[in-house]
VOTOR-686641 format. One line per field, with one value per residue: y, z, x negated of N, C-alpha, C in turn. Coordinates in steps of 0.2 Angstrom, whole numbers, plus 5000, padded with zeros to 4 digits. Layout:
# residues N
nc2	(Y  ...) $
nc3	(Z  ...) $
nc1	(X  ...) $
cac2	(Y  ...) $
cac3	(Z  ...) $
cac1	(X  ...) $
cc2	(Y  ...) $
cc3	(Z  ...) $
cc1	(X  ...) $
//
This chain:
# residues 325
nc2	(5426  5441  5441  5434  5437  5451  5448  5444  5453  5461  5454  5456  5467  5480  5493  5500  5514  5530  5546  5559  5557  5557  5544  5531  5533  5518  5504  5489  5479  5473  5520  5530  5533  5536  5554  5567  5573  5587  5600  5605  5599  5583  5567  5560  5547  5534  5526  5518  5506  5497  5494  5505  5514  5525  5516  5526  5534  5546  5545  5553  5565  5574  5583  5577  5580  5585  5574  5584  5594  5597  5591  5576  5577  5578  5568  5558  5549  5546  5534  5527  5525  5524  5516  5511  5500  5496  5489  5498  5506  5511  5530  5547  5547  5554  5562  5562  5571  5568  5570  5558  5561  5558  5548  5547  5541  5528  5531  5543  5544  5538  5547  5559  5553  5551  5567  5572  5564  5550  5539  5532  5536  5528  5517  5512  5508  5497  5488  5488  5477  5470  5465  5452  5455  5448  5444  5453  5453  5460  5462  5448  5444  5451  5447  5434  5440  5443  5455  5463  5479  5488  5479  5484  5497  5505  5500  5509  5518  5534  5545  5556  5553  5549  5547  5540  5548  5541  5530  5510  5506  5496  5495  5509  5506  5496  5502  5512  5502  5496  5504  5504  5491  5493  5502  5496  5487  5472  5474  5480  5471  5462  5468  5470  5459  5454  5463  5456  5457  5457  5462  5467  5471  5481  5492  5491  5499  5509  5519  5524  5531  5540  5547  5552  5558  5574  5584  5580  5579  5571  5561  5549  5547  5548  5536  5527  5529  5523  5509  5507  5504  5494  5485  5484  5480  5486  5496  5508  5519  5530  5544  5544  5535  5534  5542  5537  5528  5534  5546  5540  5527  5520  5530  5526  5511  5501  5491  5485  5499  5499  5490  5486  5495  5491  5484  5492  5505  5511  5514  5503  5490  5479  5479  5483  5491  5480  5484  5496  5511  5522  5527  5526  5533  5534  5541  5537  5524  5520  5524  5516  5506  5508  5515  5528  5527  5526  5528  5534  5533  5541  5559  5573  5587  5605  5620  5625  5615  5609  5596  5583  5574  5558  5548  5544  5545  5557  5565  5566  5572  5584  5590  5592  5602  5612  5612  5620  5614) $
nc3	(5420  5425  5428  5441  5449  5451  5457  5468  5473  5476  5488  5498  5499  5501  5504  5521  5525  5518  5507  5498  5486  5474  5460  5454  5435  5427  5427  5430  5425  5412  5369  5379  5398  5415  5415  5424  5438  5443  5441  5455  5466  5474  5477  5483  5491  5495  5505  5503  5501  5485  5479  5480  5473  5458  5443  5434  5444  5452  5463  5468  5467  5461  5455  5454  5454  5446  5450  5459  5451  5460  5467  5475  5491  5503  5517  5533  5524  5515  5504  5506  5489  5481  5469  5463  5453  5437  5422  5409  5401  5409  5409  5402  5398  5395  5404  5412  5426  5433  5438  5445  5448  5465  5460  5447  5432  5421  5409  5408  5414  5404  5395  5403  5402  5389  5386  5392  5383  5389  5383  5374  5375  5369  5367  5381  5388  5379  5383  5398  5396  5391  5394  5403  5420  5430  5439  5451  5464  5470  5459  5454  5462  5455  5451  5437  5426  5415  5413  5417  5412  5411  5416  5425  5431  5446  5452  5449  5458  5465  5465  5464  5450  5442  5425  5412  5396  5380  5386  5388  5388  5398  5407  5413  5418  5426  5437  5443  5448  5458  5466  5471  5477  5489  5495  5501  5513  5526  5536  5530  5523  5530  5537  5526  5524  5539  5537  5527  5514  5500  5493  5484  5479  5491  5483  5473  5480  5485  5476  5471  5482  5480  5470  5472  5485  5487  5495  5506  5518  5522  5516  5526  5530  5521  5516  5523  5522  5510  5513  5524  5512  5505  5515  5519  5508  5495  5480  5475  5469  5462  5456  5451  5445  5433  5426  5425  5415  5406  5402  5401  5399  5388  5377  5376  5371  5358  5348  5354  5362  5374  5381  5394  5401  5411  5420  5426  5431  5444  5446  5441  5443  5456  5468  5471  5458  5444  5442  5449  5449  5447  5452  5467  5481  5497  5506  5503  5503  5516  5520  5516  5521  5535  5539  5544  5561  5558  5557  5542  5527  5516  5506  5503  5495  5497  5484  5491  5497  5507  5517  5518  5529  5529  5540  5532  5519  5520  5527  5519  5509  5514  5517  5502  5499  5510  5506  5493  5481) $
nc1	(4377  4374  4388  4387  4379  4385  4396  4389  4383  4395  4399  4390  4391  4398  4404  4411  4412  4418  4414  4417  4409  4397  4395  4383  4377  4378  4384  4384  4392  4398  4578  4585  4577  4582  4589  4577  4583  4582  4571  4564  4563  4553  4558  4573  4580  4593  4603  4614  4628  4623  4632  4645  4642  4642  4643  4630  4625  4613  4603  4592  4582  4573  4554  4543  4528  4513  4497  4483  4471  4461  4444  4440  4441  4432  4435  4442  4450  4442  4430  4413  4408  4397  4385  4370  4366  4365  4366  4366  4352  4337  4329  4330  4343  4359  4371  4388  4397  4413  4429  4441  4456  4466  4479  4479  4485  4480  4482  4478  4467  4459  4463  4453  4441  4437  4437  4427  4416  4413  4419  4432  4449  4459  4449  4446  4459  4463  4453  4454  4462  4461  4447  4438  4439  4438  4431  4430  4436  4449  4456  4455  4466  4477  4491  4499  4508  4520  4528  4521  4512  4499  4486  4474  4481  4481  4469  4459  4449  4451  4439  4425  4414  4399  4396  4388  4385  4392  4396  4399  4415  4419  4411  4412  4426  4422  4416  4426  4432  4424  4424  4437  4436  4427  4433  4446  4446  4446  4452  4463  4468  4473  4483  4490  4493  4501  4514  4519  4517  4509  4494  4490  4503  4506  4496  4503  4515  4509  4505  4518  4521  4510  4512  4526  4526  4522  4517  4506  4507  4515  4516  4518  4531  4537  4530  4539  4555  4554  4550  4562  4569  4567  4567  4580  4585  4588  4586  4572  4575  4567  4562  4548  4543  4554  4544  4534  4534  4541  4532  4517  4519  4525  4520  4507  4508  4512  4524  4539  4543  4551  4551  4547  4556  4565  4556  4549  4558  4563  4577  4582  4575  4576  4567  4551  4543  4535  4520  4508  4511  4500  4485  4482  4476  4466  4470  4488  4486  4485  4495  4505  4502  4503  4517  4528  4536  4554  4572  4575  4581  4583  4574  4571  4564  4561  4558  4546  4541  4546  4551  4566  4574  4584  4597  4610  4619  4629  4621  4611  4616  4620  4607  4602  4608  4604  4590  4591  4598) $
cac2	(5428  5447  5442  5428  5446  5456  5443  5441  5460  5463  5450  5457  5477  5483  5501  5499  5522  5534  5551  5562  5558  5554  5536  5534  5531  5510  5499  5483  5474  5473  5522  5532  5533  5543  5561  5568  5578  5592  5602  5608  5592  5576  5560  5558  5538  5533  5519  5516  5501  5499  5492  5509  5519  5524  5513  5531  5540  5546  5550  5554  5573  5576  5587  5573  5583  5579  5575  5587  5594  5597  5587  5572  5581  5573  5567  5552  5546  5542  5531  5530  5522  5526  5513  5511  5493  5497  5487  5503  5507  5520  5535  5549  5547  5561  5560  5568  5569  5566  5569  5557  5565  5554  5547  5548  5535  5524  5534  5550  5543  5538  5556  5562  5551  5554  5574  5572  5558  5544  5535  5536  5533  5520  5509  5510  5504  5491  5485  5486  5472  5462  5461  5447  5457  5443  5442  5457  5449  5461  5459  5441  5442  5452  5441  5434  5445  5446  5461  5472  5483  5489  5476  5487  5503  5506  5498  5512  5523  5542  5548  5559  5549  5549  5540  5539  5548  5536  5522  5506  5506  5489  5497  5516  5504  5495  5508  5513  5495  5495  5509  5501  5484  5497  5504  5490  5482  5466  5476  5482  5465  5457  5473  5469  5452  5457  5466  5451  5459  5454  5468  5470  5475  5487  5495  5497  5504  5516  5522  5526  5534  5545  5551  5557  5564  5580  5585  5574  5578  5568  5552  5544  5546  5546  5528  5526  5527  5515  5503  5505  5502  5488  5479  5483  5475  5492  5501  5512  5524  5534  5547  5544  5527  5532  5549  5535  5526  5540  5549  5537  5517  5520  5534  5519  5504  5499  5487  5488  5503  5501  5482  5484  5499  5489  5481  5498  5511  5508  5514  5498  5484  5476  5482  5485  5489  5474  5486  5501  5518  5527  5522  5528  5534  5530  5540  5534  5517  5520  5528  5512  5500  5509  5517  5531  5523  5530  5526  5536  5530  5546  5564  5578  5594  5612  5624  5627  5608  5608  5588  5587  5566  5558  5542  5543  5548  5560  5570  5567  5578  5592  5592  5594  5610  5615  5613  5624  5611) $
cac3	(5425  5425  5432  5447  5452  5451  5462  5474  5478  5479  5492  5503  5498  5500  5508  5525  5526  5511  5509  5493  5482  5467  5459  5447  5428  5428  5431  5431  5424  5405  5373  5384  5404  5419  5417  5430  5440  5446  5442  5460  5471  5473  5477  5489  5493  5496  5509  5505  5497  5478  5475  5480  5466  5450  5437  5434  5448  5452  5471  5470  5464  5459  5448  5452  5454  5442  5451  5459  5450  5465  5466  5480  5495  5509  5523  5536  5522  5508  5509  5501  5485  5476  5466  5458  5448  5429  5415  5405  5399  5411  5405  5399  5397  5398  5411  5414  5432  5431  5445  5444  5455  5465  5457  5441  5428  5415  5402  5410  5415  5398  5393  5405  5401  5381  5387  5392  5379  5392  5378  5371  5377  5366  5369  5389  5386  5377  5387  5402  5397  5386  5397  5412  5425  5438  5446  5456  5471  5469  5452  5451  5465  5454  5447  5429  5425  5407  5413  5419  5406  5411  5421  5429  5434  5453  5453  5448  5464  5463  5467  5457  5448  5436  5421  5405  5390  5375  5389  5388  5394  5404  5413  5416  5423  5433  5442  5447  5450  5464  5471  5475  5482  5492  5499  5504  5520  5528  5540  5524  5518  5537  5539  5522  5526  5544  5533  5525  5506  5495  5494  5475  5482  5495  5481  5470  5483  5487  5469  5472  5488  5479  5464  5476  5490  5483  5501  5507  5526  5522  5514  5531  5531  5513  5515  5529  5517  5504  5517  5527  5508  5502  5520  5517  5498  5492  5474  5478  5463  5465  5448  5447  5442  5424  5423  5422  5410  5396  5400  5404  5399  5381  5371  5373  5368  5353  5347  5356  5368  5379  5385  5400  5405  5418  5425  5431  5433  5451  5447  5437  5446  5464  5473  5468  5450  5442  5442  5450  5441  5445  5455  5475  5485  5502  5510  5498  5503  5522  5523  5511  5525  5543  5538  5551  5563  5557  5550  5536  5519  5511  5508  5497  5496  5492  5481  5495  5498  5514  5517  5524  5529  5533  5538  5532  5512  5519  5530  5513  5503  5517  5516  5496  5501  5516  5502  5487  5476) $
cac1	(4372  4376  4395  4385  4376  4390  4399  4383  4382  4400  4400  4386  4388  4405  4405  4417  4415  4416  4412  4417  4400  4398  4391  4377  4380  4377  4391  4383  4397  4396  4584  4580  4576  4589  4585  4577  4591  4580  4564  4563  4562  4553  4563  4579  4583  4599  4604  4623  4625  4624  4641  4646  4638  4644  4635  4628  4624  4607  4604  4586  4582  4563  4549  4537  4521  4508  4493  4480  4466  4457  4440  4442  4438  4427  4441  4442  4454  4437  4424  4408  4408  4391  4381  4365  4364  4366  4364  4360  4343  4336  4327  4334  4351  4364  4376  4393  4401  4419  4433  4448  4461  4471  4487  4480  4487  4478  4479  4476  4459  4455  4459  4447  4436  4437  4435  4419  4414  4412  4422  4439  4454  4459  4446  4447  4466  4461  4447  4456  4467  4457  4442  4439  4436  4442  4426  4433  4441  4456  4457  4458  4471  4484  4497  4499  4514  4521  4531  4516  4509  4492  4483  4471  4483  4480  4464  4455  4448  4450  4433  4421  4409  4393  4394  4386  4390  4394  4397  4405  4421  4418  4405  4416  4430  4417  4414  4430  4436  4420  4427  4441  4434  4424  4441  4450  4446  4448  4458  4469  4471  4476  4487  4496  4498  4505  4519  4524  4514  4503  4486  4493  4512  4504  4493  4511  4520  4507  4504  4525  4522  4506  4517  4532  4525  4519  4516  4502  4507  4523  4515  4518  4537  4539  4533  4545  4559  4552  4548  4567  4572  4564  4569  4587  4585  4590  4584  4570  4578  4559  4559  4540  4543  4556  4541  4528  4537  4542  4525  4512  4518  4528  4518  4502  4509  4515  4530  4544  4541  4557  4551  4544  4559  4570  4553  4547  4562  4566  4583  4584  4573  4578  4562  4545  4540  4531  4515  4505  4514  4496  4479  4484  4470  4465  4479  4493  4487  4484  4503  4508  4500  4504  4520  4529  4542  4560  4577  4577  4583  4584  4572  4574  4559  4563  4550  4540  4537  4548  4553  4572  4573  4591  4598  4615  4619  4631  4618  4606  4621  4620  4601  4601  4611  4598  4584  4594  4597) $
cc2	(5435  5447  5439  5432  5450  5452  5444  5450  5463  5458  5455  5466  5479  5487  5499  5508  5523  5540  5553  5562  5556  5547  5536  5529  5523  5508  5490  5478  5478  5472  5528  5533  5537  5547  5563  5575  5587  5593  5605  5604  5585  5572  5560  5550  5539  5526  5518  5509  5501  5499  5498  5514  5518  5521  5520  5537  5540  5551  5552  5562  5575  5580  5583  5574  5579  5581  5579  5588  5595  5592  5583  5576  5574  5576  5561  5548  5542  5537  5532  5524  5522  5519  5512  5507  5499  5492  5492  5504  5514  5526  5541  5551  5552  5557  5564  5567  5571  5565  5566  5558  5557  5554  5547  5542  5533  5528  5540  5549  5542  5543  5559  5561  5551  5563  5576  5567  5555  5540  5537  5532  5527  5513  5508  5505  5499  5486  5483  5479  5465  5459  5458  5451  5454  5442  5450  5455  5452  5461  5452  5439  5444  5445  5440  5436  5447  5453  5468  5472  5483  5487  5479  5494  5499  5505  5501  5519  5527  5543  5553  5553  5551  5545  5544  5541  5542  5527  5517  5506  5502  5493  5503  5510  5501  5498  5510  5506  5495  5498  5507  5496  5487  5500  5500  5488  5474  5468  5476  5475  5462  5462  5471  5462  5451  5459  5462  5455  5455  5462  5471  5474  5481  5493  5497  5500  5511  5521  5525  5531  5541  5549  5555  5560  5570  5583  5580  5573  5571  5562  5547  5541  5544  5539  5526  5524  5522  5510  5501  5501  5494  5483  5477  5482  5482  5494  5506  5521  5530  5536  5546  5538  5529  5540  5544  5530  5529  5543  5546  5529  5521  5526  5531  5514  5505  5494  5490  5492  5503  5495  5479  5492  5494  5486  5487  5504  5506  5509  5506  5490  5486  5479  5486  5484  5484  5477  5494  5508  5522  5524  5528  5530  5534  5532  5538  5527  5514  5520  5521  5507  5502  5515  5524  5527  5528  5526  5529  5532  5535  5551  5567  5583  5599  5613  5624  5621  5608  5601  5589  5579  5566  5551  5539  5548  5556  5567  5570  5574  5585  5594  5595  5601  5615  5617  5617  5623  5608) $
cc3	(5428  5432  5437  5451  5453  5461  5470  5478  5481  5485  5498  5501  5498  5505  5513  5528  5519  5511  5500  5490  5475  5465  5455  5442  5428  5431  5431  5428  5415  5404  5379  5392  5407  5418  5423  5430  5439  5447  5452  5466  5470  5477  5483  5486  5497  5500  5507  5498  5489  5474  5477  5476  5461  5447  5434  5437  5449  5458  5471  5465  5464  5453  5449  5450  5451  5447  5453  5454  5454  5464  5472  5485  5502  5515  5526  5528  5515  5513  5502  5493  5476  5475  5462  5454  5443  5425  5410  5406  5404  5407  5405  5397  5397  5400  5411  5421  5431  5436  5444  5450  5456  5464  5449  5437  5425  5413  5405  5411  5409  5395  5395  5402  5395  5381  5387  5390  5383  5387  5377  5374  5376  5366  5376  5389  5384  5382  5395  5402  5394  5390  5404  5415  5434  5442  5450  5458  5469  5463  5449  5457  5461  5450  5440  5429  5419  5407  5415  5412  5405  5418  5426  5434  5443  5456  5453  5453  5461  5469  5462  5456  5444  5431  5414  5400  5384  5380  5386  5393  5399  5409  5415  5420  5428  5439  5446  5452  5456  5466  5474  5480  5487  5498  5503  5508  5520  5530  5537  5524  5526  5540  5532  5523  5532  5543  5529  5516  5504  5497  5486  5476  5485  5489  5478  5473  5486  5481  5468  5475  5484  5475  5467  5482  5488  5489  5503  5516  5527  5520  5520  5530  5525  5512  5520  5526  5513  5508  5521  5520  5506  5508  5520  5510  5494  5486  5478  5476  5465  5456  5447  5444  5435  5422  5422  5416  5403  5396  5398  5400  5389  5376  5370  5373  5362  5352  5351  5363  5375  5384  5392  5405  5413  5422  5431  5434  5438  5450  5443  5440  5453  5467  5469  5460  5450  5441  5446  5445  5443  5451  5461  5476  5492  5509  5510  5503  5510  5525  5522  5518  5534  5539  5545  5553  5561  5554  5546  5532  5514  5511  5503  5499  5492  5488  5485  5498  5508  5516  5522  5522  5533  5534  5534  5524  5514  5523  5525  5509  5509  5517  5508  5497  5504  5508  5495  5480  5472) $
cc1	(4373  4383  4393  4383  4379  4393  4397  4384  4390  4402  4396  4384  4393  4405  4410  4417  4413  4418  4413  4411  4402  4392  4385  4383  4381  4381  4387  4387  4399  4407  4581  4582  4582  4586  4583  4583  4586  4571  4560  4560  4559  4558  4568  4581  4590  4601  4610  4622  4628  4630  4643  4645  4643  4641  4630  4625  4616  4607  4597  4584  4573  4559  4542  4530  4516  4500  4487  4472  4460  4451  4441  4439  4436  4430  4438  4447  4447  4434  4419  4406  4402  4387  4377  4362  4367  4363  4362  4355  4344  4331  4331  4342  4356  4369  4379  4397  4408  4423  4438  4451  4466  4480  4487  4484  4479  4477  4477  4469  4454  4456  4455  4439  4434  4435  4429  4414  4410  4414  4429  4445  4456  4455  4445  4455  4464  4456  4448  4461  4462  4451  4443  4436  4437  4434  4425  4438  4447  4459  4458  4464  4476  4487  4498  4506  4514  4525  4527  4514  4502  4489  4480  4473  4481  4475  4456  4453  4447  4446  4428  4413  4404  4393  4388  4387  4387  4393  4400  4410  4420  4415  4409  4420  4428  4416  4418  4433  4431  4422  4433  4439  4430  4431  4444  4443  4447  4454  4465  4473  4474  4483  4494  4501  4503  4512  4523  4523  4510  4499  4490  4501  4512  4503  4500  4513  4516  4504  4510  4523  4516  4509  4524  4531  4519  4516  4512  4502  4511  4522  4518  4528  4540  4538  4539  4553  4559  4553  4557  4571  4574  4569  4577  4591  4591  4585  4580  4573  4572  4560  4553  4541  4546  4550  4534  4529  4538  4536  4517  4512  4519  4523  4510  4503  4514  4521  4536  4543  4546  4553  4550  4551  4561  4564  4548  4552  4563  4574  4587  4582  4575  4573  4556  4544  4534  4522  4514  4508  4507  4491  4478  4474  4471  4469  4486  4492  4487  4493  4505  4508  4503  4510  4524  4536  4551  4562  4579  4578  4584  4576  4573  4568  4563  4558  4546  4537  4540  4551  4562  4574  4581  4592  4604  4615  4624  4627  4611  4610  4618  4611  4598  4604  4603  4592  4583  4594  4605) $
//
């Protein structure tokens, strides 16, 4: 009954603007990797073709900035994503507001949210995977994928929220997972299809695009690259990809921790990793969708977050110079 209501209001209540707020507590819904090369730079892309490479080589130079802690700030790029159903008891309650920054991981958000005892890491993780949460439309779109890790990466909108302290997790992720179904468009979804994606593909490759453009002017071009990539069936070799793998996939899961390497290192998969490496927000995922018109195939940043984009590897080499790398 719960999930037939959920269903019913995510049909006829899905925010189309949104405004840096916050939600209410209630969710309604019960070996090792390449090194990186370089502290200094995020990602430089390579268009020559692979059979040219050393089996070794690593053309991409990044320190892959970790996520701002800034609080989301009220742009054209939000919308508004506040909700007042609850299955919690009202009353009293204590409530903690809680900012997840865009680009965060999974686990990162079950740390946040274990900080301010919403609940604990380990049972968000867990509950992420094990609970149905497919009566969210983009949720029952993702793909049944033995080589994704953690079902719900990407799925979870960076905004600040209210929850509950000692929540159930179902309900915290609820929350964000509206937040998304609130983001996404029709438009989004008619624009990805346009592009010849899936809504789930977009979301990956702009959870890439969130974690290496460290510079958020530069999202547009930075997809521009991935996107000239992908077209000419080239490796995206994107270091956020083996930095969400040794920091993010492998130190929460158990068994064999490498299992899922070659489905996420781009330097190792043919295109798109099998999953989201971090949960994009609504400029990530605009850049992802309306990408900038260019033949790059490369970029490189200095310290100062200077971008220096090329079409040719050998005027990517004189720009790693240009950037003091």
């Amino acid at each position: 009954m719960i999930k037939q209501m959920i269903g019913g209001l995510l049909a006829v209540g899905l925010c189309l603007s949104m405004a840096s707020c916050s939600s209410s507590p209630g969710d309604g819904s019960s070996s090792s990797e390449d090194s990186l090369i370089s502290s200094q730079a995020a990602s430089s892309m390579a268009s020559i073709p692979e059979s040219s490479l050393p089996e070794d080589s690593s053309i991409s130079l990044s320190s892959v900035p970790e996520p701002s802690e800034a609080p989301v700030s009220e742009t054209d790029d939000t919308k508004d994503v506040s909700d007042s159903s609850t299955d919690e008891p009202s009353g009293q309650r204590e409530t903690v507001r809680v900012t997840i920054p865009e680009g965060f991981s999974l686990a990162q958000i079950g740390e946040r949210l274990e900080e301010n005892g919403v609940c604990t890491k380990a049972d968000l993780l867990e509950t992420a995977n094990s609970y149905d949460f497919s009566y969210y439309p983009l949720v029952a779109a993702i793909p049944d994928d033995a080589n994704r890790c953690f079902k719900l990466e990407g799925y979870l909108f960076p905004n600040t929220y209210d929850f509950y302290v000692d929540m159930k997790p179902q309900d915290a992720l609820g929350k964000m997972l509206r937040g998304m179904e609130s983001a996404i468009t029709d438009e989004d979804q008619a624009r990805a299809e346009e592009l010849g994606y899936s809504m789930d593909q977009i979301i990956i490759l702009a959870s890439v695009i969130e974690r290496e453009a460290g510079n958020k002017d530069e999202v547009k071009n930075v997809s521009s690259v991935f996107h000239n990539r992908l077209k000419a069936g080239q490796k995206l070799q994107a270091d956020a990809t083996i930095t969400y793998v040794e920091n993010y996939l492998k130190p929460n899961i158990s068994g064999d921790i490498n299992r899922y390497n070659s489905f996420y290192n781009t330097y190792k998969c043919s295109a798109l990793p099998s999953g989201p490496i971090a949960n994009p927000g609504r400029r990530a995922i605009n850049a992802a969708l309306y990408p900038a018109d260019t033949n790059y195939y490369y970029f490189v940043n200095d310290a100062n977050a200077n971008y220096y984009y090329a079409e040719t590897f050998e005027e990517h080499q004189a720009n790693i110079e240009k950037a003091g790398l």
